[in-house]
MIVOGU-781534 format. One line per field, with one value per residue (C-alpha): residue in three letters; chain; residue number from 1; x, y, z. Coordinates in pm, 1 decimal. Layout:
REM MIVOGU-781534
code: (ALA | ...)
unit: (A | ...)
pos: (NUM | ...)
xx: (X | ...)
yy: (Y | ...)
zz: (Z | ...)
***
This chain:
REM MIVOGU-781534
code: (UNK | UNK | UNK | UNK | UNK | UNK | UNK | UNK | UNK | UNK | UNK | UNK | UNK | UNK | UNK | UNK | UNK | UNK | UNK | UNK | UNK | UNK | UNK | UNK | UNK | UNK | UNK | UNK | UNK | UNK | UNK | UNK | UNK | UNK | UNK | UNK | UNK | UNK | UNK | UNK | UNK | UNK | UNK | UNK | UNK | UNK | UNK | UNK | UNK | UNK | UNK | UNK | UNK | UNK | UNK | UNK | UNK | UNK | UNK | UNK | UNK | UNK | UNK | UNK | UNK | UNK | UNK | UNK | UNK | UNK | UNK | UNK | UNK | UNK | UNK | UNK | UNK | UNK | UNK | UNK | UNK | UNK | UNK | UNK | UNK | UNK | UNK | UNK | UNK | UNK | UNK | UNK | UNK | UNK | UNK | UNK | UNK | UNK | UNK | UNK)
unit: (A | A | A | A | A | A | A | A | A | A | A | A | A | A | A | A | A | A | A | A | A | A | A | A | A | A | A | A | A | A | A | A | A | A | A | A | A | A | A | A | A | A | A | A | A | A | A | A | A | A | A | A | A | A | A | A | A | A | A | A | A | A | A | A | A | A | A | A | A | A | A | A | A | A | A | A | A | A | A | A | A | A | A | A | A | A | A | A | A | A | A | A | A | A | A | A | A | A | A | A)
pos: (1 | 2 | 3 | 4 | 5 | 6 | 7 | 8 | 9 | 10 | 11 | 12 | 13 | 14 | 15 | 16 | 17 | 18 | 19 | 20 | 21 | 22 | 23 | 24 | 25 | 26 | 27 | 28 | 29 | 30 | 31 | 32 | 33 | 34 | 35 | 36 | 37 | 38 | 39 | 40 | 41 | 42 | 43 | 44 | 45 | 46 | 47 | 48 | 49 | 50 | 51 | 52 | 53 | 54 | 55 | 56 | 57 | 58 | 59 | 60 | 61 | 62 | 63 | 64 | 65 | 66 | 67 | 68 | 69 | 70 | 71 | 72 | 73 | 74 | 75 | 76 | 77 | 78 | 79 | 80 | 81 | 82 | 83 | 84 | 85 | 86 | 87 | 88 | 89 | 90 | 91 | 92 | 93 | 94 | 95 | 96 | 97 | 98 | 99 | 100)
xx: (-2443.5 | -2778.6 | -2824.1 | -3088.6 | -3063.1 | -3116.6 | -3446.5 | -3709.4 | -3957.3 | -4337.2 | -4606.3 | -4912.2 | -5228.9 | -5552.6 | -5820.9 | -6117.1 | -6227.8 | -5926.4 | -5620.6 | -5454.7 | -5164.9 | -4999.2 | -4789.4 | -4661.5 | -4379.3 | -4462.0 | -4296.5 | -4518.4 | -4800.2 | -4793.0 | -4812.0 | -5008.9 | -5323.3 | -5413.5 | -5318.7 | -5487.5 | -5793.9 | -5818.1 | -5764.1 | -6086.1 | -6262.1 | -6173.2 | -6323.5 | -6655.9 | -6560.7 | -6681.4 | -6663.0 | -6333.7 | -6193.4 | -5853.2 | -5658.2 | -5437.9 | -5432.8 | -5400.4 | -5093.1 | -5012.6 | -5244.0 | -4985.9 | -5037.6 | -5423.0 | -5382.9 | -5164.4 | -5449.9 | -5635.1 | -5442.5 | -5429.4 | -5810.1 | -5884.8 | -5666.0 | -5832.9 | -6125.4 | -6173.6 | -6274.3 | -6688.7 | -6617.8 | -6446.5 | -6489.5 | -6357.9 | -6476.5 | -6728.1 | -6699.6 | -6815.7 | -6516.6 | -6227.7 | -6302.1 | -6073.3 | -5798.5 | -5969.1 | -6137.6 | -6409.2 | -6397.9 | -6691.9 | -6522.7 | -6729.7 | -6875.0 | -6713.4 | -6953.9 | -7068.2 | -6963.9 | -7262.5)
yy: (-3812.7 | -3982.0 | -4355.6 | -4441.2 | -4792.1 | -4777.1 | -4640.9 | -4836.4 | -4886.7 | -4770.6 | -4993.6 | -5083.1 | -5047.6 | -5177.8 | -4839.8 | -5007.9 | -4751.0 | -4876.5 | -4782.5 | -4930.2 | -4710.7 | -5013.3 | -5106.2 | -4726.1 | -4508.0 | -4294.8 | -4033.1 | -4197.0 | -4013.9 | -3716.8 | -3749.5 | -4096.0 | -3990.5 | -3745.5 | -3895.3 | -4232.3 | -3992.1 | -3822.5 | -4167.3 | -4266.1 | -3989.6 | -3984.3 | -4394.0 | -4241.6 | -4397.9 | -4118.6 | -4320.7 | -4416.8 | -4539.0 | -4476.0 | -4769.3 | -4569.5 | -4786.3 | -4659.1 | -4641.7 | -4309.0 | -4110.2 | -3949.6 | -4086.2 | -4022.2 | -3609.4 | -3675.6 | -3825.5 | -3495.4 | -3247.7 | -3367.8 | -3380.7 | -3057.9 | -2893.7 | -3117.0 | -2941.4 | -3306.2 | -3380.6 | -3299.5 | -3448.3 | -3744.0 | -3841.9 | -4164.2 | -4492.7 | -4721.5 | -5010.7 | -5180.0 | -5014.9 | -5009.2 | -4784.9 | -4483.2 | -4736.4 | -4555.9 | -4268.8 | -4266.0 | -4032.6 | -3873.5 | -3745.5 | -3496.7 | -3635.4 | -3546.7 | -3440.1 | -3670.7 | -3660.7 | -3673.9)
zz: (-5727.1 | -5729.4 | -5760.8 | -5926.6 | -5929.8 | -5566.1 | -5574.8 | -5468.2 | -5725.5 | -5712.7 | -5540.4 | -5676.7 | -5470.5 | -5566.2 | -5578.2 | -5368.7 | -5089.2 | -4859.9 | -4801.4 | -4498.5 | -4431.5 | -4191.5 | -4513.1 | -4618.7 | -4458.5 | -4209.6 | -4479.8 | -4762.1 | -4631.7 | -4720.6 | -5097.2 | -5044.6 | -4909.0 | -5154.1 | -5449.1 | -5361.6 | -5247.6 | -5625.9 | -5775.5 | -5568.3 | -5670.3 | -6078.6 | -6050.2 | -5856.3 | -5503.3 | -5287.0 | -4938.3 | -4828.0 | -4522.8 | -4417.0 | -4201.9 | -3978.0 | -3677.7 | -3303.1 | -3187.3 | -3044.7 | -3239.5 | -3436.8 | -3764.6 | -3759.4 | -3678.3 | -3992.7 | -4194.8 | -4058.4 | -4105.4 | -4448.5 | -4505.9 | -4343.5 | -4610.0 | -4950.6 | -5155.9 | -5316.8 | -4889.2 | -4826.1 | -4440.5 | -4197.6 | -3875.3 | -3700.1 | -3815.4 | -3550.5 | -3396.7 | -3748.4 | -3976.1 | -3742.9 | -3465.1 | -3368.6 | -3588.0 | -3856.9 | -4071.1 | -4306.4 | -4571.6 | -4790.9 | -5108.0 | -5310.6 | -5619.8 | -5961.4 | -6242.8 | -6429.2 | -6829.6 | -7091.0)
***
């Protein structure tokens, strides 16, 4: 039987262009990256950057994998020394059309 009440509940993140991925579950990723990436791109934020910090490495080839597999995803490449380095990934989203 599944508890419900044990569930955590959802977290709100503010949709600015950064998501800093320090705060999420390695596990959260999956489903986190894409849906925060669509939620960028249905507000018009076409350049994100991705906080995945350093570490080992192993939670940026995440990030990647993930992006080489999104339509929504024109390109990425690591951020410089101004927007976090190889800590980072900077994202160009393709536009959406716009509505008349």
């Amino acid at each position: 039987m599944h508890d419900e009440k044990n569930k955590p509940s959802p977290v709100e993140i503010p949709i600015d262009g950064v998501l800093d991925l320090h705060t999420f579950a390695p596990s959260d990723v999956k489903t986190l990256v894409p849906e925060y990436l669509l939620e960028c791109q249905r507000l018009g934020i076409v350049q994100v950057r991705i906080i995945h910090g350093k570490g080992t490495g192993t939670l940026r080839r995440t990030v990647h994998a993930l992006l080489e597999r999104m339509d929504m995803v024109a390109g990425y490449r690591l951020g410089d020394e101004n927007s976090g380095g190889w800590g980072a990934t900077l994202v160009r989203l393709r536009g959406t059309a716009t509505l008349p």
